[in-house]
PDB file of N, CA, C and O in Angstrom:
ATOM      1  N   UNK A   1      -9.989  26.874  24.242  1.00  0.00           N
ATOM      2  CA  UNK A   1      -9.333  27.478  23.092  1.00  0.00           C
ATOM      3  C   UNK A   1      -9.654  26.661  21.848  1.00  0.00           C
ATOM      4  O   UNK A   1     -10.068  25.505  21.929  1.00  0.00           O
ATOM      5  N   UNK A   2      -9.477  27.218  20.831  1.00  0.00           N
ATOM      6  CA  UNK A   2      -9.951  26.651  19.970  1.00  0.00           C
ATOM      7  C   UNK A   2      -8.692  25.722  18.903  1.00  0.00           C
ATOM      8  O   UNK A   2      -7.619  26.316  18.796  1.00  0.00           O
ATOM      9  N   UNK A   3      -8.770  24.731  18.362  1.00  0.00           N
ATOM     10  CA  UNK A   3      -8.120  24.025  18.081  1.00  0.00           C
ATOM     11  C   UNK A   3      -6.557  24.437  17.387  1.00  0.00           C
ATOM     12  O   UNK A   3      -5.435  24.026  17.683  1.00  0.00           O
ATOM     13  N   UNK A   4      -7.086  25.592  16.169  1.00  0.00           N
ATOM     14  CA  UNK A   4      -5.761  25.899  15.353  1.00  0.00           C
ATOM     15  C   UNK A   4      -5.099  26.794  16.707  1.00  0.00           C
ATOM     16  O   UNK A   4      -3.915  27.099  16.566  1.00  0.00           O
ATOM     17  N   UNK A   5      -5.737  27.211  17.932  1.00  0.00           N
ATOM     18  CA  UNK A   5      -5.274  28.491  18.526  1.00  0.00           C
ATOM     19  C   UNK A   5      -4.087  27.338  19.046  1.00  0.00           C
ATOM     20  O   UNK A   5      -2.867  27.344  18.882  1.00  0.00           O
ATOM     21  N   UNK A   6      -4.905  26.442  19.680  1.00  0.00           N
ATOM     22  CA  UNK A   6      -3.739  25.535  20.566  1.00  0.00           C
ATOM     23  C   UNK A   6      -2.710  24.922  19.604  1.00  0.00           C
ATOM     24  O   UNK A   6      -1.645  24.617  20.140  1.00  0.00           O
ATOM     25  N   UNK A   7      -2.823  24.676  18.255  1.00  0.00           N
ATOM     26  CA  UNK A   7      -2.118  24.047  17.415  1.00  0.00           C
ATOM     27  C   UNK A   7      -0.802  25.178  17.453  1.00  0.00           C
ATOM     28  O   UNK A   7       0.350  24.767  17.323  1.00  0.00           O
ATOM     29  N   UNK A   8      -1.088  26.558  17.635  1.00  0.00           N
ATOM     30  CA  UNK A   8      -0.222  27.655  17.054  1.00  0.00           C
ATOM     31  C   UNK A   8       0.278  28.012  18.623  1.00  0.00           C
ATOM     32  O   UNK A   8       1.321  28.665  18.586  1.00  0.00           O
ATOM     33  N   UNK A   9      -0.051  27.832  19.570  1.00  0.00           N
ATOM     34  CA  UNK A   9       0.755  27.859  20.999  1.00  0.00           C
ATOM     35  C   UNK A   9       1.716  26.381  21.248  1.00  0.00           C
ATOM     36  O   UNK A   9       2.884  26.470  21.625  1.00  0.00           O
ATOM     37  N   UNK A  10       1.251  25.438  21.061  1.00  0.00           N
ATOM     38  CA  UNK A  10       2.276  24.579  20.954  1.00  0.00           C
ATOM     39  C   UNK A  10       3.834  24.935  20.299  1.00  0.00           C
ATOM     40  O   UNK A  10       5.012  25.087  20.622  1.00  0.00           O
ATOM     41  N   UNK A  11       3.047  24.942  19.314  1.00  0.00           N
ATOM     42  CA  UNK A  11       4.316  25.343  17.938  1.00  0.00           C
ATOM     43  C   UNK A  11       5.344  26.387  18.616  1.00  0.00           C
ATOM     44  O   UNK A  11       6.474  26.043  18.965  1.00  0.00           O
ATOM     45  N   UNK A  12       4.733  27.976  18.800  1.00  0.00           N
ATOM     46  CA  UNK A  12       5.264  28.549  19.494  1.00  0.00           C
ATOM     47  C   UNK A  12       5.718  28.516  21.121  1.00  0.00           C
ATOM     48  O   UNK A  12       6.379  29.455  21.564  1.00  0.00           O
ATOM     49  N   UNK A  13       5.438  27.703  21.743  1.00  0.00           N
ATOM     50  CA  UNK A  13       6.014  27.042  23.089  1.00  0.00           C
ATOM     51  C   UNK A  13       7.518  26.404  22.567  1.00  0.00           C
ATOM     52  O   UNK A  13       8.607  26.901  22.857  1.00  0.00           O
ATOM     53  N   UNK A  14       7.321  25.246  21.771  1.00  0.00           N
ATOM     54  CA  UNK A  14       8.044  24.324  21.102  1.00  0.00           C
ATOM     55  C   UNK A  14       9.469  24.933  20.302  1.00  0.00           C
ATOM     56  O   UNK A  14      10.568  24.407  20.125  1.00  0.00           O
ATOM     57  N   UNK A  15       8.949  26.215  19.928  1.00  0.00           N
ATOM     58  CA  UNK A  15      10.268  27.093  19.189  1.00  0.00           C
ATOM     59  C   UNK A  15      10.613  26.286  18.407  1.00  0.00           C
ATOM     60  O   UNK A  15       9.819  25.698  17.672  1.00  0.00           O
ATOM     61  N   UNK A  16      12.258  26.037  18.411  1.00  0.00           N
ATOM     62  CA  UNK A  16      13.206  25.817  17.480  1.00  0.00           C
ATOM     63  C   UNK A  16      13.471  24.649  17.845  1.00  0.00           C
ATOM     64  O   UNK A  16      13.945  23.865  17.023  1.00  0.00           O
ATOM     65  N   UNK A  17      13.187  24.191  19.384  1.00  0.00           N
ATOM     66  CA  UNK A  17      13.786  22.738  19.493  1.00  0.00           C
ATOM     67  C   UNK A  17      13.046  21.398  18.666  1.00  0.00           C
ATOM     68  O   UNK A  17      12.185  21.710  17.844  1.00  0.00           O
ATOM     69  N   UNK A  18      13.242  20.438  18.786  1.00  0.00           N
ATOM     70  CA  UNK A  18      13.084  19.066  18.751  1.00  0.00           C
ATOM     71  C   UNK A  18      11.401  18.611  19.177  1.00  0.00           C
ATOM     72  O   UNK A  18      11.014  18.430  20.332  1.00  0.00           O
ATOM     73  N   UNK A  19      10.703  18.510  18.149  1.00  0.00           N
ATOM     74  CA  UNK A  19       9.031  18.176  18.833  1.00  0.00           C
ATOM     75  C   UNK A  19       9.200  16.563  19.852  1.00  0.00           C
ATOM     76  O   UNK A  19       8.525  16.245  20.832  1.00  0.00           O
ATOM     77  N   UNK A  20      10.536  15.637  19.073  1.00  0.00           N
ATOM     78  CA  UNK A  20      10.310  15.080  19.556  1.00  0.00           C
ATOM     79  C   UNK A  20      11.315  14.470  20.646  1.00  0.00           C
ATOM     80  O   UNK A  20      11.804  13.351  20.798  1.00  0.00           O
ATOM     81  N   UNK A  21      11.442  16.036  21.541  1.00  0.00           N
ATOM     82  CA  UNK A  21      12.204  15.830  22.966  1.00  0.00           C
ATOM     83  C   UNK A  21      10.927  16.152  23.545  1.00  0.00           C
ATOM     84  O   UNK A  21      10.987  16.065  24.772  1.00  0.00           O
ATOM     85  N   UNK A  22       9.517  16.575  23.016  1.00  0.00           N
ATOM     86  CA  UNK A  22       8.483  16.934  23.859  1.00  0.00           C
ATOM     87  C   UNK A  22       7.352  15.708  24.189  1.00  0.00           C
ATOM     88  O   UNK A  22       7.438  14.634  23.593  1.00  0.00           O
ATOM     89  N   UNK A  23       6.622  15.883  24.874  1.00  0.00           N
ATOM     90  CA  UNK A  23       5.490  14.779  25.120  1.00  0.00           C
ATOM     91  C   UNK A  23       4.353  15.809  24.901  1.00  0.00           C
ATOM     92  O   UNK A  23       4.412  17.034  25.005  1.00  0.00           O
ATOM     93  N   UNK A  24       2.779  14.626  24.410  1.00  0.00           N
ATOM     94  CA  UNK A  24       1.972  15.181  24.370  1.00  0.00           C
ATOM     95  C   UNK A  24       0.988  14.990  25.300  1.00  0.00           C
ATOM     96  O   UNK A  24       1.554  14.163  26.015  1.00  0.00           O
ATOM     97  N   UNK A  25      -0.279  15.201  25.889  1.00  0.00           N
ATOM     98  CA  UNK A  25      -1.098  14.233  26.211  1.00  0.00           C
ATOM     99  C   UNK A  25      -2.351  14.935  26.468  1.00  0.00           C
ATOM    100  O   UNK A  25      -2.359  16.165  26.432  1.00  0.00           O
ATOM    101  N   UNK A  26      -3.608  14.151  26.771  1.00  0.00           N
ATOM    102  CA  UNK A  26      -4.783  14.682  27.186  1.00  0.00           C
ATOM    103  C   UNK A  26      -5.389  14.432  28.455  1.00  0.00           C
ATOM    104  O   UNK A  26      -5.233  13.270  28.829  1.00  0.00           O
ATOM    105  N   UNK A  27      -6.165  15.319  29.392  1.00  0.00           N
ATOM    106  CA  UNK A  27      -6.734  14.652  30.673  1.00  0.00           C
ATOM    107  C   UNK A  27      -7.678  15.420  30.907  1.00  0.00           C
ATOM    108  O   UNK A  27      -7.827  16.484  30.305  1.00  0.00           O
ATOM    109  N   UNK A  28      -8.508  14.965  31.880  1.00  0.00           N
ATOM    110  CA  UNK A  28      -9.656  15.793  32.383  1.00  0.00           C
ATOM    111  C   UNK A  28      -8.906  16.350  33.530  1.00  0.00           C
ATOM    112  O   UNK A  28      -8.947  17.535  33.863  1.00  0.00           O
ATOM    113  N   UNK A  29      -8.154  15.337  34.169  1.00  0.00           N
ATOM    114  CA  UNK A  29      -7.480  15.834  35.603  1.00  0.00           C
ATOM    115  C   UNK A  29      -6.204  16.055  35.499  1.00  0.00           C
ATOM    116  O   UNK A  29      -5.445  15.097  35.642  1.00  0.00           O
ATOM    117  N   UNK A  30      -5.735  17.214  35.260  1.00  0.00           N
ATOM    118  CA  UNK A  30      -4.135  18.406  35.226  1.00  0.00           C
ATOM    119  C   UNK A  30      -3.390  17.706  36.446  1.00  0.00           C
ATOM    120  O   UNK A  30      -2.287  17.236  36.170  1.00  0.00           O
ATOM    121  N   UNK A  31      -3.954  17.535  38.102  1.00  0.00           N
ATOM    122  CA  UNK A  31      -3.164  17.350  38.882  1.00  0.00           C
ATOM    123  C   UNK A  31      -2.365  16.446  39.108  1.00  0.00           C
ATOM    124  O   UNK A  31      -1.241  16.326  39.595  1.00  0.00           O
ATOM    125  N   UNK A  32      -3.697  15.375  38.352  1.00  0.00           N
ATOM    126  CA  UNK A  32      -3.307  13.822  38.442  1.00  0.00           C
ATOM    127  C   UNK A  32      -2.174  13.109  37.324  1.00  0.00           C
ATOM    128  O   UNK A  32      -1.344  12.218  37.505  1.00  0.00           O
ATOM    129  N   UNK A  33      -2.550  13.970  36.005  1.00  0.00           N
ATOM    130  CA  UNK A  33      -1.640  13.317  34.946  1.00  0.00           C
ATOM    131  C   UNK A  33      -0.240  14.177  35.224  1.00  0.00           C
ATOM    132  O   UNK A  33       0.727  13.573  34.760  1.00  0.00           O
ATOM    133  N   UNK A  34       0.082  15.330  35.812  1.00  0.00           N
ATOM    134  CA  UNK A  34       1.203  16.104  36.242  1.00  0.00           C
ATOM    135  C   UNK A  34       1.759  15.150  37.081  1.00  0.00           C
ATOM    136  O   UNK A  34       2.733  14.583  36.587  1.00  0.00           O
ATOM    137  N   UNK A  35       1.432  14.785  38.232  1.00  0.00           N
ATOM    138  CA  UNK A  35       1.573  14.189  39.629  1.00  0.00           C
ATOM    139  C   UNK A  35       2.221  12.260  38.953  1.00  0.00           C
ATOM    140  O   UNK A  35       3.139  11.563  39.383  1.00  0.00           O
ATOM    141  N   UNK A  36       1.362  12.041  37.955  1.00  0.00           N
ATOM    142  CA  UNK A  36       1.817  10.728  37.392  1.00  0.00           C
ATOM    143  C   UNK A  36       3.294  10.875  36.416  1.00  0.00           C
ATOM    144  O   UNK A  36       4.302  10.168  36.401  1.00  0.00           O
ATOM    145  N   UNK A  37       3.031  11.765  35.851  1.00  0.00           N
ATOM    146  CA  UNK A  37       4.377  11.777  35.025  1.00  0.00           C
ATOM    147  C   UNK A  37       5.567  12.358  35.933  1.00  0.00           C
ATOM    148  O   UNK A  37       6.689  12.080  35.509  1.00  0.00           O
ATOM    149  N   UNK A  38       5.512  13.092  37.069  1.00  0.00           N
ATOM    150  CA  UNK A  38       6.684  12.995  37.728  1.00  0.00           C
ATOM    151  C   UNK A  38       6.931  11.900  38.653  1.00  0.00           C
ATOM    152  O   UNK A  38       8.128  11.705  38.864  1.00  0.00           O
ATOM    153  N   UNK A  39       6.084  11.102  39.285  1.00  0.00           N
ATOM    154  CA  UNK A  39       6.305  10.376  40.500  1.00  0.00           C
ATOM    155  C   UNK A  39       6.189   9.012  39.767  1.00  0.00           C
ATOM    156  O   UNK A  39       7.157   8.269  39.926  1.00  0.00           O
ATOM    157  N   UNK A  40       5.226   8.575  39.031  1.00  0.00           N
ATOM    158  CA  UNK A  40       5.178   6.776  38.677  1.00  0.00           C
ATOM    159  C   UNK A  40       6.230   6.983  37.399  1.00  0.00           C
ATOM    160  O   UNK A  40       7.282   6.411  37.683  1.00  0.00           O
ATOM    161  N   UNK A  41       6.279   7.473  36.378  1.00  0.00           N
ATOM    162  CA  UNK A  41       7.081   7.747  35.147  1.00  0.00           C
ATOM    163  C   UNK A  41       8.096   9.188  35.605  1.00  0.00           C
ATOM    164  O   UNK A  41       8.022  10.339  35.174  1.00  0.00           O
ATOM    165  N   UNK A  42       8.745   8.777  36.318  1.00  0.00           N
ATOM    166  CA  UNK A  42       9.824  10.085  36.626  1.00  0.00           C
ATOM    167  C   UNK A  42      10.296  10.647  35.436  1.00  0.00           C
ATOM    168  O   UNK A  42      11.083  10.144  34.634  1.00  0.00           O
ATOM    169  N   UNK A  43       9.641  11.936  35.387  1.00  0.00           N
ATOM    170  CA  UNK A  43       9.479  12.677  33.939  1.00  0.00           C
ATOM    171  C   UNK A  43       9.780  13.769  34.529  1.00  0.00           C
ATOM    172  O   UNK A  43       9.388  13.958  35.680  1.00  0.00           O
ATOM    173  N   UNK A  44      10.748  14.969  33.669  1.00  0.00           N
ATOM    174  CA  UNK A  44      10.996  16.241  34.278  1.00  0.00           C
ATOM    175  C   UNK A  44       9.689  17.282  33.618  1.00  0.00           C
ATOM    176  O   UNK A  44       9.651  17.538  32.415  1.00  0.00           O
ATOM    177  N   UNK A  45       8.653  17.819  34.606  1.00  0.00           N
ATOM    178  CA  UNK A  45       7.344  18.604  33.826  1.00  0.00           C
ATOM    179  C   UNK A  45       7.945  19.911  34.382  1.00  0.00           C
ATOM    180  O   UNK A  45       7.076  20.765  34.555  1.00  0.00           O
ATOM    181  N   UNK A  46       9.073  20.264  34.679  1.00  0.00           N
ATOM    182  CA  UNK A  46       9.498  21.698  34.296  1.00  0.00           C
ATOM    183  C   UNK A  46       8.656  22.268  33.402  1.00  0.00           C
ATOM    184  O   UNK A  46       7.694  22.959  33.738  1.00  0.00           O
ATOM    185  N   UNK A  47       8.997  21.991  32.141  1.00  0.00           N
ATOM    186  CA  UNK A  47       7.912  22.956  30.838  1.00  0.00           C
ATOM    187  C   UNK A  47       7.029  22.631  31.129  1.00  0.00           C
ATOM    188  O   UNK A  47       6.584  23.190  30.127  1.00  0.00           O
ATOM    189  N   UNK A  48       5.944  22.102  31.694  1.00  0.00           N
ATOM    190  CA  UNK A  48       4.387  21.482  31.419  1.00  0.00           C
ATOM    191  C   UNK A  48       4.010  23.312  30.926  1.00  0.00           C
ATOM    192  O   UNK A  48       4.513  24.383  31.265  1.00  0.00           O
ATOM    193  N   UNK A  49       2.789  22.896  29.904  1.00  0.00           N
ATOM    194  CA  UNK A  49       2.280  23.924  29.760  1.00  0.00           C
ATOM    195  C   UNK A  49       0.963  23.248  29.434  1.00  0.00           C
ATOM    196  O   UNK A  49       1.145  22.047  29.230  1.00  0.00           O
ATOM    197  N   UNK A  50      -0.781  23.763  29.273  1.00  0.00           N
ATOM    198  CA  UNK A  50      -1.632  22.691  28.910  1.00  0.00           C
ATOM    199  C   UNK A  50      -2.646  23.717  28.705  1.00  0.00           C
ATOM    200  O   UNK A  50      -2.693  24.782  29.321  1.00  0.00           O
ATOM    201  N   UNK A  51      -3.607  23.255  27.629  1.00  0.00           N
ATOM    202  CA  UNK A  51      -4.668  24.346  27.190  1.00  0.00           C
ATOM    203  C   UNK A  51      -6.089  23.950  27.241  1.00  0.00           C
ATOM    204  O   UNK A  51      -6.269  22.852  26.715  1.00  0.00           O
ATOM    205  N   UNK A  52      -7.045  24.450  27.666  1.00  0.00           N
ATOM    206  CA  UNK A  52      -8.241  23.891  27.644  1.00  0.00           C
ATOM    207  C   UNK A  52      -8.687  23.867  26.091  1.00  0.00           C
ATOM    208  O   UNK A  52      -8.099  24.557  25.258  1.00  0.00           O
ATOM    209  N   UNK A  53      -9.765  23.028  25.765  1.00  0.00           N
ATOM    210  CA  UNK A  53      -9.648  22.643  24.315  1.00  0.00           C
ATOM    211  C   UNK A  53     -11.300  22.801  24.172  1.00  0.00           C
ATOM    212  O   UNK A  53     -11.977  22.468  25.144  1.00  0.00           O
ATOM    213  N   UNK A  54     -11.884  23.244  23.113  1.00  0.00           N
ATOM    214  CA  UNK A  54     -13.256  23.318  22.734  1.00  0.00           C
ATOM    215  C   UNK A  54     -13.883  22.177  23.067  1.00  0.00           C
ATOM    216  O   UNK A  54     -14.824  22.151  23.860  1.00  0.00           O
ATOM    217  N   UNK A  55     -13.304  20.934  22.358  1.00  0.00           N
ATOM    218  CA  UNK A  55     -14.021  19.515  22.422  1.00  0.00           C
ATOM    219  C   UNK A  55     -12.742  18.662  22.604  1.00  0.00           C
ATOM    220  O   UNK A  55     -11.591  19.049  22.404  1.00  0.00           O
ATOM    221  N   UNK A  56     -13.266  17.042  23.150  1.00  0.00           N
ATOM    222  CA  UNK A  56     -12.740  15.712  23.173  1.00  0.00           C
ATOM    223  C   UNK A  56     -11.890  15.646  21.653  1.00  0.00           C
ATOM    224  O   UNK A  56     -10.731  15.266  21.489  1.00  0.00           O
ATOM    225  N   UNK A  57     -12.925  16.179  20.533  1.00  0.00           N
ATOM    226  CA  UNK A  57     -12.448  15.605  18.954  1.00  0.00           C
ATOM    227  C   UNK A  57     -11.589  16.808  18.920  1.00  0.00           C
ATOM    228  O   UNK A  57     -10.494  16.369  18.567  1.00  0.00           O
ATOM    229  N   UNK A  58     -11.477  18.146  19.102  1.00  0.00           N
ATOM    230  CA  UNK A  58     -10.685  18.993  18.917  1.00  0.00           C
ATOM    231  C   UNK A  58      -9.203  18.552  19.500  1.00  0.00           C
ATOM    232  O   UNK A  58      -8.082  18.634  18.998  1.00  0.00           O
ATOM    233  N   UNK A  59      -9.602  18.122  20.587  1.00  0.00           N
ATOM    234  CA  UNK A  59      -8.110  17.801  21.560  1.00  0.00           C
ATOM    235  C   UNK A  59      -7.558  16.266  21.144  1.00  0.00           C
ATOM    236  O   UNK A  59      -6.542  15.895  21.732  1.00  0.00           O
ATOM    237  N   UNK A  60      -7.998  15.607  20.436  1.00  0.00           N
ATOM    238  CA  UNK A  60      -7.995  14.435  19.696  1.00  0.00           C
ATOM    239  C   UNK A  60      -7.125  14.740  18.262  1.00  0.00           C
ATOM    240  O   UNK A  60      -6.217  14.050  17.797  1.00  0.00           O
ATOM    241  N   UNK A  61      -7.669  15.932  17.743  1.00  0.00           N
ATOM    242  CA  UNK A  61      -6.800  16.160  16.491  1.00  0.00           C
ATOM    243  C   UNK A  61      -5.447  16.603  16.330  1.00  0.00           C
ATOM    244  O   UNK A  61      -4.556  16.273  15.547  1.00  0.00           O
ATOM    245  N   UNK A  62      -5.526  17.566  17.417  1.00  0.00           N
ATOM    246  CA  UNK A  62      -4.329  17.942  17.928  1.00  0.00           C
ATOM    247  C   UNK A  62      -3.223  17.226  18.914  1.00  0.00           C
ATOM    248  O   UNK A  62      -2.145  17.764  19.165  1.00  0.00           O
ATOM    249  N   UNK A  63      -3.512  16.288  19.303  1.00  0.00           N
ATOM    250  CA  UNK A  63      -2.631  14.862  19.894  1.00  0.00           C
ATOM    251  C   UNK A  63      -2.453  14.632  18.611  1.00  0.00           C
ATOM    252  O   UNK A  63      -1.410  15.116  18.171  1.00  0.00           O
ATOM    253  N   UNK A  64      -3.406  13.800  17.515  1.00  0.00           N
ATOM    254  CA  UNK A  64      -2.664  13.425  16.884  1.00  0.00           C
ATOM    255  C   UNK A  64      -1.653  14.075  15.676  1.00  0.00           C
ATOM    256  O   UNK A  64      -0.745  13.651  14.961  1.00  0.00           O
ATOM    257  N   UNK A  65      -2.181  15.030  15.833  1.00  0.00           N
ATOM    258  CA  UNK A  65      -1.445  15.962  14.667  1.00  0.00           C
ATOM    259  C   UNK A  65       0.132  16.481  14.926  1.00  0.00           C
ATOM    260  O   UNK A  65       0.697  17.021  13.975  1.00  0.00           O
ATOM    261  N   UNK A  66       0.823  16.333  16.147  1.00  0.00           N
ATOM    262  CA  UNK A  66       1.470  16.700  16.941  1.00  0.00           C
ATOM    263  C   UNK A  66       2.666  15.377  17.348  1.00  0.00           C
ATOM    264  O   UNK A  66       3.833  15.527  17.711  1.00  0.00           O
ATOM    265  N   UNK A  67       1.826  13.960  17.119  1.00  0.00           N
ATOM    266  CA  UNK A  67       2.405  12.529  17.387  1.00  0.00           C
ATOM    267  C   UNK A  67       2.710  12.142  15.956  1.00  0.00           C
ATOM    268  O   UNK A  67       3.823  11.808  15.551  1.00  0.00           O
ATOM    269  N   UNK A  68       1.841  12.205  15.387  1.00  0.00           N
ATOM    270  CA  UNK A  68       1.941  11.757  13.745  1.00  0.00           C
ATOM    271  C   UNK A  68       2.630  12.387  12.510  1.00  0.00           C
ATOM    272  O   UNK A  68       3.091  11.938  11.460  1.00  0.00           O
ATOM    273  N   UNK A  69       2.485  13.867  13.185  1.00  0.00           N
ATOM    274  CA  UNK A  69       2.912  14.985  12.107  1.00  0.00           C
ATOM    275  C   UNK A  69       4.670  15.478  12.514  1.00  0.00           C
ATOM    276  O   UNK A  69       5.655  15.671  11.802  1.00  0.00           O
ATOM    277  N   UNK A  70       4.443  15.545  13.949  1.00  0.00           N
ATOM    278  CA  UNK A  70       5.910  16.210  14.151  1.00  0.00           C
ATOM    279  C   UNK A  70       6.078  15.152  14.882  1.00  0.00           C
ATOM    280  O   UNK A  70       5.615  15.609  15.927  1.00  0.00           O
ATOM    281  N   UNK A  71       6.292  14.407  15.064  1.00  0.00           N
ATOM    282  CA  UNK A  71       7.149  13.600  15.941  1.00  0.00           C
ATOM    283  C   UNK A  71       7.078  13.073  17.568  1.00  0.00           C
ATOM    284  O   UNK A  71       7.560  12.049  18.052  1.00  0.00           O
ATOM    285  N   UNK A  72       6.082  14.455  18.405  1.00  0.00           N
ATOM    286  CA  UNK A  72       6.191  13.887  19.560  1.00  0.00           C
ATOM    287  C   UNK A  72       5.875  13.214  20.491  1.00  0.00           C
ATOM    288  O   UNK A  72       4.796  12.689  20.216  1.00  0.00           O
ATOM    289  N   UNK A  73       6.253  12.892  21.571  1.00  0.00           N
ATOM    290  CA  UNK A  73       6.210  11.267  22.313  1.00  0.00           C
ATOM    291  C   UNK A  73       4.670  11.802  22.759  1.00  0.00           C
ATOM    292  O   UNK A  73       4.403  12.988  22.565  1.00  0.00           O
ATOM    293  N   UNK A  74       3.442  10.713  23.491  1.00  0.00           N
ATOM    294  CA  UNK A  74       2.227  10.613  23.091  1.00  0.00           C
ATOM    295  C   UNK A  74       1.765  10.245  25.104  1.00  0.00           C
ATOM    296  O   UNK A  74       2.494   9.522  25.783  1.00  0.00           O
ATOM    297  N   UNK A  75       0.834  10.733  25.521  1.00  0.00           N
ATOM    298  CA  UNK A  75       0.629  10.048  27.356  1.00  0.00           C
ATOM    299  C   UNK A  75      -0.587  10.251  27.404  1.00  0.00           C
ATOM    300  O   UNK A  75      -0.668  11.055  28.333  1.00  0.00           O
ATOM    301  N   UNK A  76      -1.425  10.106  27.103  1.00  0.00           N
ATOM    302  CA  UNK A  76      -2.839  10.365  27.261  1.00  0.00           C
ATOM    303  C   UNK A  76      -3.636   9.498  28.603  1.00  0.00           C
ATOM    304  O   UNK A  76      -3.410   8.309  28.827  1.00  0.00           O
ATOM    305  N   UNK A  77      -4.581  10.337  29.412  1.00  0.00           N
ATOM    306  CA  UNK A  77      -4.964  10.235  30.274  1.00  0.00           C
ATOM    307  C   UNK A  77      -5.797   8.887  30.494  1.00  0.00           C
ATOM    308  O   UNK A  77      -5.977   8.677  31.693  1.00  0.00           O
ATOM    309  N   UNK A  78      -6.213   8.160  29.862  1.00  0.00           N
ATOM    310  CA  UNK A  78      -6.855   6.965  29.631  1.00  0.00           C
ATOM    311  C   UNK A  78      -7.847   7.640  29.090  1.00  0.00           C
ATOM    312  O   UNK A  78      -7.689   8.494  28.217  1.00  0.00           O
ATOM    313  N   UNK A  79      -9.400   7.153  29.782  1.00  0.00           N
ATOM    314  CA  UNK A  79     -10.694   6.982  29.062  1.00  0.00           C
ATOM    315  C   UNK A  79     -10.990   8.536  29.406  1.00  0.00           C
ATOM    316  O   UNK A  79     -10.630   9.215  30.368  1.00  0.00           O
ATOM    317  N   UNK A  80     -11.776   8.855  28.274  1.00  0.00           N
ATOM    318  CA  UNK A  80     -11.907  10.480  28.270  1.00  0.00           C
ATOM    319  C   UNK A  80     -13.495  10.127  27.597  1.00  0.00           C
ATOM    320  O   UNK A  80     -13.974   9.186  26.964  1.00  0.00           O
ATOM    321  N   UNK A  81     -14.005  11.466  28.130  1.00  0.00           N
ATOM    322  CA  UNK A  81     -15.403  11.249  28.099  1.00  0.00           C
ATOM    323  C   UNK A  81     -15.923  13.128  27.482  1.00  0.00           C
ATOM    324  O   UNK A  81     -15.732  14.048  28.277  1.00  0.00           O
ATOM    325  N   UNK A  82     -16.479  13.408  26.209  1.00  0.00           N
ATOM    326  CA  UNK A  82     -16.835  14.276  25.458  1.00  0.00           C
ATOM    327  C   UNK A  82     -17.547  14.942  26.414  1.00  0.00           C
ATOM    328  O   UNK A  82     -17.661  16.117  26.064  1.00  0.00           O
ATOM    329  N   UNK A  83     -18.190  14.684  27.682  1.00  0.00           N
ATOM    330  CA  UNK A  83     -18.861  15.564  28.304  1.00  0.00           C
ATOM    331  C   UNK A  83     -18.317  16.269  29.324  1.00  0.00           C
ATOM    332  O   UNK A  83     -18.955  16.834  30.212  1.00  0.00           O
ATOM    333  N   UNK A  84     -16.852  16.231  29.171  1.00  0.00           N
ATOM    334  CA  UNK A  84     -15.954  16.740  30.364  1.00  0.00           C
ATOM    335  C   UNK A  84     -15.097  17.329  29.839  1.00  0.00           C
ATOM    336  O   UNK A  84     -14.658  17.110  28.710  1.00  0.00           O
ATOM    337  N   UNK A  85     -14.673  18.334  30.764  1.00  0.00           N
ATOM    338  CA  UNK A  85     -13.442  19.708  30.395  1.00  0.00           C
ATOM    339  C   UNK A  85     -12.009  18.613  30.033  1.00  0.00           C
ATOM    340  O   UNK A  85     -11.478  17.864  30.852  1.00  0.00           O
ATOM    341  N   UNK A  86     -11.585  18.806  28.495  1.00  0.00           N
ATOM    342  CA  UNK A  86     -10.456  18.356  28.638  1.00  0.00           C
ATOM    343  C   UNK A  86      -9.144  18.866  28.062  1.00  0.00           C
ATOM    344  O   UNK A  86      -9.110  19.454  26.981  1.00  0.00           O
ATOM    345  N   UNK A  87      -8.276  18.678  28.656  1.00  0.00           N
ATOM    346  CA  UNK A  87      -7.012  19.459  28.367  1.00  0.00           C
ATOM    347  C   UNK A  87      -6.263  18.808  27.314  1.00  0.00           C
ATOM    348  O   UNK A  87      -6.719  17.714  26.979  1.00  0.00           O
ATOM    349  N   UNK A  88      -5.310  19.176  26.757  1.00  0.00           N
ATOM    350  CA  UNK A  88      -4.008  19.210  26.285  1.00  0.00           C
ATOM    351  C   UNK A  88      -3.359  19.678  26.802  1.00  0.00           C
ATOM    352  O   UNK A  88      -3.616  20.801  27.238  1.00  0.00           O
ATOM    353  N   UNK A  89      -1.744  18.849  27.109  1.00  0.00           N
ATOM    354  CA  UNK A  89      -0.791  19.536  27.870  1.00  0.00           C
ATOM    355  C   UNK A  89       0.254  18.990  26.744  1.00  0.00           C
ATOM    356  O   UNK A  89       0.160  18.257  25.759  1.00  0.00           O
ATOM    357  N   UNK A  90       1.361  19.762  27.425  1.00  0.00           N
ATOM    358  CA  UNK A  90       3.121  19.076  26.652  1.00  0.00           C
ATOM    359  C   UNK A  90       4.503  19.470  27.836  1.00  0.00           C
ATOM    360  O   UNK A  90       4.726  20.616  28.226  1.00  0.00           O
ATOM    361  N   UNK A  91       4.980  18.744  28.085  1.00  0.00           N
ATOM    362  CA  UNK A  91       6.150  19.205  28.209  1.00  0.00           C
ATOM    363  C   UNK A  91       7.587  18.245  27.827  1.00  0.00           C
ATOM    364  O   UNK A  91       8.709  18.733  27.962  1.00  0.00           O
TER     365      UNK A  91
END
């Protein structure tokens, strides 16, 4: 998806509440960063929702635009590599 698309599904996921009762983050691997935020960081991913992203820098702008701009908390997958499918998620 393309960057403003995911910028404007967040937003609308996010509604009316609090950006920053939400988390953000990026990964190549959905199962693994899901599987980490409930079991090592006992995190409730009820909402998880997560979008595939054009590029690394696309999904880069939108973390930060999202941490910096509205407020919310930040989990990014570690080392991410431009030649691999990568997500944005939130919940």
């Amino acid at each position: 998806m393309t960057k403003d698309s995911i910028i404007q599904a967040i937003n609308t996921r996010v509604g009316r509440s609090d950006f920053n009762a939400w988390r953000i983050g990026l990964t190549h691997d959905l199962g693994e960063r899901k599987t980490y935020w409930k079991e090592t960081e006992p995190q409730d991913v009820f909402h998880w929702t997560q979008w595939t992203a054009d590029s690394l820098a696309d999904a880069q702008e939108i973390e930060s635009y999202f941490i910096n701009g509205k407020g919310m908390k930040s989990g990014t997958g570690g080392d991410l590599s431009p030649s691999k499918t990568v997500y944005v998620y939130i919940f």
